[in-house]
Z-matrix of the N, CA and C atoms (Angstrom, degrees):
N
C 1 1.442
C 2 1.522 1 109.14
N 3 1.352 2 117.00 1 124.12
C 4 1.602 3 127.37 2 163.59
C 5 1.412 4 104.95 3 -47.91
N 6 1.791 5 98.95 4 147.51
C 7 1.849 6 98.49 5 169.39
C 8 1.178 7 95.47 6 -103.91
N 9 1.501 8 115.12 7 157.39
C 10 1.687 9 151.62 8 144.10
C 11 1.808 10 82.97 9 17.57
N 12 1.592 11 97.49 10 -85.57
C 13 1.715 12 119.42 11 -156.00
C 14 1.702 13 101.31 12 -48.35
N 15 1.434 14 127.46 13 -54.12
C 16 1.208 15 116.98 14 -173.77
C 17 1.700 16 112.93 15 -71.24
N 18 1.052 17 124.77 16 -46.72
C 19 1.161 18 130.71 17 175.96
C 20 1.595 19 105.17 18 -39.21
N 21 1.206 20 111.76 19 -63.85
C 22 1.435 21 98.28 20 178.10
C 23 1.962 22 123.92 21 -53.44
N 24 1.470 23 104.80 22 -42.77
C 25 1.379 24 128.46 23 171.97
C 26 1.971 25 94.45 24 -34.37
N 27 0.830 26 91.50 25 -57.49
C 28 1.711 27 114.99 26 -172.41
C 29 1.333 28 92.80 27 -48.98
N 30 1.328 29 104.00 28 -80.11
C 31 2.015 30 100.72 29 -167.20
C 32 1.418 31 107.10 30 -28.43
N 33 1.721 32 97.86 31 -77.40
C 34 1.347 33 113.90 32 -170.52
C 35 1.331 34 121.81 33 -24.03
N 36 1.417 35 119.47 34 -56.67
C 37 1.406 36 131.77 35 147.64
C 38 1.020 37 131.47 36 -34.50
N 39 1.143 38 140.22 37 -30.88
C 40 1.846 39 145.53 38 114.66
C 41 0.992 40 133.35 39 -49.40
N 42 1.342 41 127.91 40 1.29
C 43 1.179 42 137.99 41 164.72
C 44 2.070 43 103.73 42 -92.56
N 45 0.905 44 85.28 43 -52.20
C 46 1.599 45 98.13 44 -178.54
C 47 1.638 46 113.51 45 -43.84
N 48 1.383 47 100.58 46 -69.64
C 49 1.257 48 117.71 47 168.90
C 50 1.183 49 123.38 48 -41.15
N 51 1.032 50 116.38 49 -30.06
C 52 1.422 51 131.20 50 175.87
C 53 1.849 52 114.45 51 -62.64
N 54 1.461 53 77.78 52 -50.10
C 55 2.031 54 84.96 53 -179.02
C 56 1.751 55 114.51 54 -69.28
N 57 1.562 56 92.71 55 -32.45
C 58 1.410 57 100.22 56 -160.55
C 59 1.868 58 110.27 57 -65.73
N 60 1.260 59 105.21 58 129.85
C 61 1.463 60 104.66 59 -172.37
C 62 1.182 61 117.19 60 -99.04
N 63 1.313 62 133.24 61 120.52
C 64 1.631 63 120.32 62 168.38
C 65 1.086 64 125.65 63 -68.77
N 66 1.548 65 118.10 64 178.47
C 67 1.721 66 120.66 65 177.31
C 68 1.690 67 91.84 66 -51.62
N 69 1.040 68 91.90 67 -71.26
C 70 1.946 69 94.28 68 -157.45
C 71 1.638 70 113.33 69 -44.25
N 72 1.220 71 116.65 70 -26.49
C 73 1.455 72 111.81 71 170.08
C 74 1.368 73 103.54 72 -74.53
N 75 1.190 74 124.57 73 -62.28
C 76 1.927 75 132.78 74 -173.94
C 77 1.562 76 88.68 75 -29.74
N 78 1.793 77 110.04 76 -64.90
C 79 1.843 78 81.16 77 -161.07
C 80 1.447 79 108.80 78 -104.16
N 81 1.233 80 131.00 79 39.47
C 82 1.286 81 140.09 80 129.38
C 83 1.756 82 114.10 81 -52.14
N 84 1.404 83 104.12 82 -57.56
C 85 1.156 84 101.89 83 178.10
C 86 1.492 85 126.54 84 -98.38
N 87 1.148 86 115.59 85 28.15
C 88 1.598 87 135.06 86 -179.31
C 89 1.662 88 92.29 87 -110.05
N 90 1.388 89 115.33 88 -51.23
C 91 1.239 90 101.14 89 -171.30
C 92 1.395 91 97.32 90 -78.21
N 93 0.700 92 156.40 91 -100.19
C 94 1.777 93 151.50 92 153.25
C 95 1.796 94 92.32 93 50.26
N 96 1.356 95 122.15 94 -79.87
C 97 1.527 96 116.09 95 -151.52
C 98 1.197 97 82.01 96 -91.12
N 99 1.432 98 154.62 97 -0.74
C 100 1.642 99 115.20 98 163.82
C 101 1.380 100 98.31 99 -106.77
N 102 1.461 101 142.57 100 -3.76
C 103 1.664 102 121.22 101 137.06
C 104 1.513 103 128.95 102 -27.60
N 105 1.729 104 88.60 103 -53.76
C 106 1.555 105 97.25 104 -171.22
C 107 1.449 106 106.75 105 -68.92
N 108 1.555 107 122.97 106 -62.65
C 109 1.174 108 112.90 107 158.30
C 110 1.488 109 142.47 108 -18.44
N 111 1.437 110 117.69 109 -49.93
C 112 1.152 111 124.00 110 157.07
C 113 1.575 112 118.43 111 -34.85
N 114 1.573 113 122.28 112 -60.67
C 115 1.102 114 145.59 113 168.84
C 116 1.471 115 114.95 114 -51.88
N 117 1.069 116 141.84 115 -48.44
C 118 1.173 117 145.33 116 128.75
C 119 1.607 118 128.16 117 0.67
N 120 1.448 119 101.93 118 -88.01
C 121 1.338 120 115.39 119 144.14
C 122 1.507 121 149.08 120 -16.74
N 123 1.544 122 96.25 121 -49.80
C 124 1.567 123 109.42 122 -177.27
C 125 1.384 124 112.65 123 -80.99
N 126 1.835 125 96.83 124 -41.04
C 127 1.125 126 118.56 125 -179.40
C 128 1.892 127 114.67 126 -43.22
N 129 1.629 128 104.91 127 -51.82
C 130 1.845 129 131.57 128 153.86
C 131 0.812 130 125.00 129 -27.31
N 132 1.248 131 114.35 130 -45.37
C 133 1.786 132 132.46 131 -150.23
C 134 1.307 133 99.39 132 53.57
N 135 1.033 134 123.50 133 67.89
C 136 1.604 135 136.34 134 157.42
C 137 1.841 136 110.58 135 -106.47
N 138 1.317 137 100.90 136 62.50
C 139 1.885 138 106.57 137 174.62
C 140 1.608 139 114.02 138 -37.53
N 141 1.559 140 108.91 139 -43.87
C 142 1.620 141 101.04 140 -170.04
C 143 1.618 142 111.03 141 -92.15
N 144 1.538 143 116.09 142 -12.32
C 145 1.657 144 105.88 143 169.89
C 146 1.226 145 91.05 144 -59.00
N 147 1.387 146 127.36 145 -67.93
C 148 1.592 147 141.19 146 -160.62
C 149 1.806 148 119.37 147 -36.68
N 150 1.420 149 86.12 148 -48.49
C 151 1.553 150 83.23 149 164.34
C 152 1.541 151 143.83 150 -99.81
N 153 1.415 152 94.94 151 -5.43
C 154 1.628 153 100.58 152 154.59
C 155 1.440 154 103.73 153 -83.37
N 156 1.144 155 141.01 154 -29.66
C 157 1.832 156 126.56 155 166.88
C 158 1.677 157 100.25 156 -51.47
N 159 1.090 158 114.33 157 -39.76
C 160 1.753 159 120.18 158 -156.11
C 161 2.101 160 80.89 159 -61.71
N 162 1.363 161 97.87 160 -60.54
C 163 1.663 162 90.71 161 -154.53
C 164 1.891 163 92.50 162 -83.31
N 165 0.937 164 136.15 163 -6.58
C 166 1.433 165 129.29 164 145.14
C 167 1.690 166 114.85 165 -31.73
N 168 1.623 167 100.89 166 -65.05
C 169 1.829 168 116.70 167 173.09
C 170 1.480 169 98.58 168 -41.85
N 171 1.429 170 124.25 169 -64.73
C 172 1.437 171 132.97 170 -156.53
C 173 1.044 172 117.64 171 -52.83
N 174 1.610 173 118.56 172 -42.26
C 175 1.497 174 139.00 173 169.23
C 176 1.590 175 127.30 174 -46.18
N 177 1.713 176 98.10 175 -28.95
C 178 1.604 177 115.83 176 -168.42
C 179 1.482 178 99.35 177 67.61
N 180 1.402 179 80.49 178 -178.63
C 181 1.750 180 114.76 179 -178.20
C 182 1.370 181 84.27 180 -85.89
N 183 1.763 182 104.26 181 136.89
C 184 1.468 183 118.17 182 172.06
C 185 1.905 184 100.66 183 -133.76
N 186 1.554 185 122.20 184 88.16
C 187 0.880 186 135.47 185 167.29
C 188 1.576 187 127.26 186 -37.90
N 189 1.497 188 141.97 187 129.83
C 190 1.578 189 112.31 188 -133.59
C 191 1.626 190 64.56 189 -146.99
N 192 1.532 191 100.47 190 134.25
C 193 1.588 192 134.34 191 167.65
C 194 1.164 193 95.97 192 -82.75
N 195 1.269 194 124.19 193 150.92
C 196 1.234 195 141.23 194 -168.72
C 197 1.790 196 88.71 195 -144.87
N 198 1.369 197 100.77 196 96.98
C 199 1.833 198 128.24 197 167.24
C 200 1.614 199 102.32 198 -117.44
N 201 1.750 200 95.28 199 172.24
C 202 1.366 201 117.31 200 -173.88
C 203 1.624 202 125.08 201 179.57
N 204 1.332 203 112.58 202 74.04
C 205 1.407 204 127.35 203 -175.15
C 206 2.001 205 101.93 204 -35.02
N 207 1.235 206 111.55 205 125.90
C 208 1.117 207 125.50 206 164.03
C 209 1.270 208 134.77 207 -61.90
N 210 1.123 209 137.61 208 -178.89
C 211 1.737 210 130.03 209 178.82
C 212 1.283 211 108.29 210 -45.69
N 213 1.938 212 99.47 211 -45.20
C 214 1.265 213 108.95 212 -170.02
C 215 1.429 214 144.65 213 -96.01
N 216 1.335 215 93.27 214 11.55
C 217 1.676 216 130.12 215 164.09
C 218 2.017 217 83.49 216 108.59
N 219 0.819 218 132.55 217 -52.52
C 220 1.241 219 121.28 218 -139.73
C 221 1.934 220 108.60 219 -65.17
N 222 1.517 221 111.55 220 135.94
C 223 1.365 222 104.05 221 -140.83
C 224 1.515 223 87.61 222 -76.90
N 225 1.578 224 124.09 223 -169.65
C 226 1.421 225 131.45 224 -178.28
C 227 1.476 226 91.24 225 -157.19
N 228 1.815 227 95.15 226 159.10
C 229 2.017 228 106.66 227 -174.64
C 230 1.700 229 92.87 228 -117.42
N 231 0.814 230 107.94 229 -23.27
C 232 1.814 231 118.50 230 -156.72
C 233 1.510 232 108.91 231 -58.01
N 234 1.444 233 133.69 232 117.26
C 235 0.944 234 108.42 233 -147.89
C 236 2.154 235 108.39 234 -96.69
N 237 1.003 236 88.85 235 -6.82
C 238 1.811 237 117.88 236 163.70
C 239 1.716 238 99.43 237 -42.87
N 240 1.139 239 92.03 238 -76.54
C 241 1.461 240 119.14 239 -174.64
C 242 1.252 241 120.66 240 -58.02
N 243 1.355 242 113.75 241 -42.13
C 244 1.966 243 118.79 242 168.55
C 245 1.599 244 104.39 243 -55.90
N 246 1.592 245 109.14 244 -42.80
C 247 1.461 246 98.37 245 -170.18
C 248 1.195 247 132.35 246 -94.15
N 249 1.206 248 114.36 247 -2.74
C 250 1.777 249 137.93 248 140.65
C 251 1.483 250 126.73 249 -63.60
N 252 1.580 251 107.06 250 -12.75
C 253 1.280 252 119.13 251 146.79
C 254 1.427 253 137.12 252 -53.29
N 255 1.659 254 79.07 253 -69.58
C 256 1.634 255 95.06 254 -174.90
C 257 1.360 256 103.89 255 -73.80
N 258 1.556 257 136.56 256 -24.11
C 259 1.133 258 113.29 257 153.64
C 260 1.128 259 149.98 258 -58.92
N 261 1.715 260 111.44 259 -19.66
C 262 1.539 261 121.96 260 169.72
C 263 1.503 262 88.46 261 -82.18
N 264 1.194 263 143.37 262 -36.28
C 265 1.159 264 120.93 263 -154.71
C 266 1.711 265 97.90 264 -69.62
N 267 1.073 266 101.51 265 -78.70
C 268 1.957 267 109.13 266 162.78
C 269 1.202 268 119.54 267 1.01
N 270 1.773 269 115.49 268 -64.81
C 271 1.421 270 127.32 269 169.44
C 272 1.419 271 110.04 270 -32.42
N 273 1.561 272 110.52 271 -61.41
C 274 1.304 273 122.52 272 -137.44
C 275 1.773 274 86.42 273 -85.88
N 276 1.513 275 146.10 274 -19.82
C 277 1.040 276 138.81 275 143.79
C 278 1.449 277 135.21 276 -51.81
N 279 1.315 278 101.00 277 -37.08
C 280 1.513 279 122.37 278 174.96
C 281 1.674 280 113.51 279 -55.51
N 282 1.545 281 95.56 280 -53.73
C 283 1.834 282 100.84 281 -177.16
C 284 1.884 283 103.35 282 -76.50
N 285 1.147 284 118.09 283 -21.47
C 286 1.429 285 124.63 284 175.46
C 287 1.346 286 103.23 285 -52.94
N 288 1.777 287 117.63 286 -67.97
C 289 1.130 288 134.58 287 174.36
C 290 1.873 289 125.30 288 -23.46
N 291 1.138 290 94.41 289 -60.24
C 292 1.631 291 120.26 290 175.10
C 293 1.354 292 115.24 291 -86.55
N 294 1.377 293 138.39 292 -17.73
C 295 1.184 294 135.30 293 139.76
C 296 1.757 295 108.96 294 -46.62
N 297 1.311 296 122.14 295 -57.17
C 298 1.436 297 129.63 296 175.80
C 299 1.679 298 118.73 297 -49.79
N 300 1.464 299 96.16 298 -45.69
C 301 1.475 300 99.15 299 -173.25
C 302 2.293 301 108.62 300 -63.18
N 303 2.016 302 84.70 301 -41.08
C 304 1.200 303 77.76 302 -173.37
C 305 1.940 304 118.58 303 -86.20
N 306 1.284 305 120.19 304 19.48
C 307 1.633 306 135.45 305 156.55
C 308 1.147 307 97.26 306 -71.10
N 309 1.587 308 129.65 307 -70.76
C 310 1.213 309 118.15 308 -168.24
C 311 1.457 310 130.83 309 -70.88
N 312 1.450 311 101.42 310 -9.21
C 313 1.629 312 89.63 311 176.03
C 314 1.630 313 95.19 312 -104.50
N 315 1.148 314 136.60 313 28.84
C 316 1.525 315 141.11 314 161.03
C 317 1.612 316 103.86 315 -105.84
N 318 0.991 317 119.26 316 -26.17
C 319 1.684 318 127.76 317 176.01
C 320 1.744 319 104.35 318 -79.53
N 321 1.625 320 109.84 319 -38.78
C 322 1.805 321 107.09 320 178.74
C 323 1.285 322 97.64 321 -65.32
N 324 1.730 323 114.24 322 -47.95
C 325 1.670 324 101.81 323 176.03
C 326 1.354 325 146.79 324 -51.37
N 327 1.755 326 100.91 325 -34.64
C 328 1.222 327 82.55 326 158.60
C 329 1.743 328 141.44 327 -112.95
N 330 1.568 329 101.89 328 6.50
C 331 1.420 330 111.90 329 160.56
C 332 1.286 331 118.17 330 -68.81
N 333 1.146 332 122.75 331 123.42
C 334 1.788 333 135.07 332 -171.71
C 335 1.580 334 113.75 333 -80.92
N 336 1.231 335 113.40 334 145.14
C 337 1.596 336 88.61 335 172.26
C 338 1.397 337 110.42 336 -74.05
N 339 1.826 338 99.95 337 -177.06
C 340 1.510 339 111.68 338 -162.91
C 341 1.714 340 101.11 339 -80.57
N 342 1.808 341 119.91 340 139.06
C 343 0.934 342 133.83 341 162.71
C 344 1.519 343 114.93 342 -47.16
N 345 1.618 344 106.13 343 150.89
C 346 1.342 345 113.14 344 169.36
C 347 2.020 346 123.83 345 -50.97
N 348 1.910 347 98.75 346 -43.02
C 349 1.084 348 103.51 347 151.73
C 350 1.330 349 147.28 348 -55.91
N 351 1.349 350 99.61 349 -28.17
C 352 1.763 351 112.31 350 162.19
C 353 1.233 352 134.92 351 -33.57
N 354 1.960 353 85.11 352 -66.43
C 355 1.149 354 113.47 353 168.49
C 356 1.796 355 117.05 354 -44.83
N 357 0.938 356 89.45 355 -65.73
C 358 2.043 357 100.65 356 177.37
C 359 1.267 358 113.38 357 -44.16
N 360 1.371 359 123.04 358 -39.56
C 361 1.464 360 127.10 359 179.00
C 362 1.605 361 107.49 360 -59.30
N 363 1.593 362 97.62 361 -41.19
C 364 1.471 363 107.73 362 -161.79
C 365 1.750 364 88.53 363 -67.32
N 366 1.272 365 128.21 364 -60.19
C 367 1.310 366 122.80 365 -155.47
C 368 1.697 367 124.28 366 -66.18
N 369 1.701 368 74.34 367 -34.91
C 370 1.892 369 80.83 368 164.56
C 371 1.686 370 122.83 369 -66.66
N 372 1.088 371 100.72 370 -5.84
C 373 1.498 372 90.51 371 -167.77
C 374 1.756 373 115.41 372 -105.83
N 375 1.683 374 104.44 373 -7.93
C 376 1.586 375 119.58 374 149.90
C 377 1.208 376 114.48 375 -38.54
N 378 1.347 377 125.44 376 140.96
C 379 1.467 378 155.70 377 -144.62
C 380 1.858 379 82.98 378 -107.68
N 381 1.683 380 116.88 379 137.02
C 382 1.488 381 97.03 380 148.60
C 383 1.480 382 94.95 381 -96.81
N 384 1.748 383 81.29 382 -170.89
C 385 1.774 384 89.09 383 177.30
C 386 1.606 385 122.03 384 82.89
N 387 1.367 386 101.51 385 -8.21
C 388 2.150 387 103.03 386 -172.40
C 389 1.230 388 91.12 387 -94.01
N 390 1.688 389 104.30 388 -178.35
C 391 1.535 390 121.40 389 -164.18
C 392 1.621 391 90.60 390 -95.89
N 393 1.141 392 90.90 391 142.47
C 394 2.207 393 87.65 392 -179.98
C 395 1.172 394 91.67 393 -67.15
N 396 1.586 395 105.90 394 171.11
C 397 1.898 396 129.59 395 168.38
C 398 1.452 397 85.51 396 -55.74
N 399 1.706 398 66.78 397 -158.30
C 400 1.745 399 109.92 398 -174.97
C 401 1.607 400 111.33 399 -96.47
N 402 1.936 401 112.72 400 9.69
C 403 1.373 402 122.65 401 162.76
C 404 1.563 403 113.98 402 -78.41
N 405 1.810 404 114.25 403 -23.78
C 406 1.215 405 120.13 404 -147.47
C 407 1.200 406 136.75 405 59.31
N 408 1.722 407 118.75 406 19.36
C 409 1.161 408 138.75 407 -176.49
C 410 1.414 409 112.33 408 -87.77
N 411 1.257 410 133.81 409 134.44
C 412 1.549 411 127.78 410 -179.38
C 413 1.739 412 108.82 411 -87.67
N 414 1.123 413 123.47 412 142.43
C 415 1.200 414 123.80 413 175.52
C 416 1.795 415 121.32 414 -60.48
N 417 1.066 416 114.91 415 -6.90
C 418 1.545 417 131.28 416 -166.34
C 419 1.549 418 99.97 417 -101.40
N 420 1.582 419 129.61 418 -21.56
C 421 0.868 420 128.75 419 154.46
C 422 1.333 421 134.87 420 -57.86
N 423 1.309 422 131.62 421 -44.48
C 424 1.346 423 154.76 422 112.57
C 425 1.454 424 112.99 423 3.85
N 426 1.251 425 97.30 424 -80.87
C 427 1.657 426 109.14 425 -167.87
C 428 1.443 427 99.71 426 -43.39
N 429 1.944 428 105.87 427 -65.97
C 430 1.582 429 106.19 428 -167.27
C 431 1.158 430 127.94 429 -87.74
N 432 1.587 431 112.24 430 21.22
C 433 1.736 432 113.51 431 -155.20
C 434 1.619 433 101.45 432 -89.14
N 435 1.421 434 130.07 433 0.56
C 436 1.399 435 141.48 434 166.10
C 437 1.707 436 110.92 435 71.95
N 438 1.075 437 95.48 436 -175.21
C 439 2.016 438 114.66 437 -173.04
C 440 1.780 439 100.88 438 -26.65
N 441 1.514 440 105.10 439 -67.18
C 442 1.863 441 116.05 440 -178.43
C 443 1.328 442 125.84 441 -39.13
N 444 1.654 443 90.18 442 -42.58
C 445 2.068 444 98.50 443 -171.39
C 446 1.610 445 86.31 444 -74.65
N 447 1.541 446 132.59 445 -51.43
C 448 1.360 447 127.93 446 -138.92
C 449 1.465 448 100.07 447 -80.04
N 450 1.300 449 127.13 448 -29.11
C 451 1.222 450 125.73 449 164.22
C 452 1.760 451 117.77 450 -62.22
N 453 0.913 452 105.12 451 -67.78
C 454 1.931 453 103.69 452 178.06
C 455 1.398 454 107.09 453 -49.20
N 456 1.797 455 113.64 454 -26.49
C 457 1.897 456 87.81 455 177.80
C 458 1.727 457 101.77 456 -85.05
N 459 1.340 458 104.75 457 -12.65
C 460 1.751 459 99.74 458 176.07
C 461 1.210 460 127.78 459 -54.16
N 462 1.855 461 98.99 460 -49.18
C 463 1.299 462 123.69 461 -178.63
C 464 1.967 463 116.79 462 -73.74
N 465 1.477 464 87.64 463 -7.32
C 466 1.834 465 100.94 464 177.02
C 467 1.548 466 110.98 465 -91.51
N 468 1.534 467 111.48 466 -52.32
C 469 1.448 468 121.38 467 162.14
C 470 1.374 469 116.62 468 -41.52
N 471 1.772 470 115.86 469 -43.66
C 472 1.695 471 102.35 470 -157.31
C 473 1.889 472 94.58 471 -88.21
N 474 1.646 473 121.96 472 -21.78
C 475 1.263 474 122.10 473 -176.59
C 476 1.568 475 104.76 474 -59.07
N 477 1.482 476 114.04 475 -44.64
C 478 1.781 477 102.02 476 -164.55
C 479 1.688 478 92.48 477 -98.38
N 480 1.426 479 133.54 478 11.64
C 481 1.368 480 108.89 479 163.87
C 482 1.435 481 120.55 480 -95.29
N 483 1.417 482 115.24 481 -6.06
C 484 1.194 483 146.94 482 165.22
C 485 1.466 484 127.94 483 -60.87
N 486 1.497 485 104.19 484 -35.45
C 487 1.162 486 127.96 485 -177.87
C 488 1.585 487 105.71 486 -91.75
């Protein structure tokens, strides 16, 4: 007589088996949804889905290993183990990520915004005579708009560098 513990071992193991698909089922049922697809398609009048399904068929079923070289190059099948991979691998992007985020917001800290003089350098050094941007603003406006204009574009510059 089986005990309690194997008996169950057993099911489970019939349960498994159950899910697990072979090649010959995979492209049983690969060819199956790009038939239907096909049908689909024709049905559309979609000629070029239809015939990349056609040479899809032609290609066969190409059954796909699921590998994953380790820290230490040496590859692994296990599928436990692939995904404890890609999760350290992930991790180890993740803290990369946020290392980055936090450089650049130590770099906003300590770059200052641009001086009022800045600004002036910047405006004096506009060309007259060019075609305005894409504001439709002429550069001569700028140049001659005096103390008032050069302050509000200061006070416009330091609001969105701030931000």
């Amino acid at each position: 007589m089986l005990c309690k513990d194997k008996r169950q071992r057993i099911e489970i193991y019939k349960e498994l088996r159950k899910l697990h698909v072979t090649p010959a089922e995979g492209k049983k049922r690969m060819t199956a949804n790009v038939c239907q697809r096909h049908r689909r398609e024709a049905m559309q009048n979609s000629i070029g889905g239809m015939y990349r399904g056609i040479k899809t068929l032609e290609r066969g079923y190409q059954a796909r290993i699921n590998l994953c070289k380790n820290e230490n190059g040496q590859v692994m099948g296990e599928e436990d183990r692939i995904l404890e991979r890609w999760a350290e691998f992930y991790g180890e992007k993740h803290n990369e990520v946020e290392a980055v985020h936090e450089r650049d917001s130590i770099v906003k800290q300590i770059v200052e915004s641009p001086s009022i003089q800045e600004v002036k350098e910047v405006i004096a050094r506009l060309k007259c005579n060019e075609m305005p941007g894409s504001d439709s603003i002429q550069s001569e406006v700028f140049r001659h708009g005096g103390q008032i204009l050069m302050r509000s574009i200061h006070e416009l510059v330091t609001c969105i560098w701030e931000q």
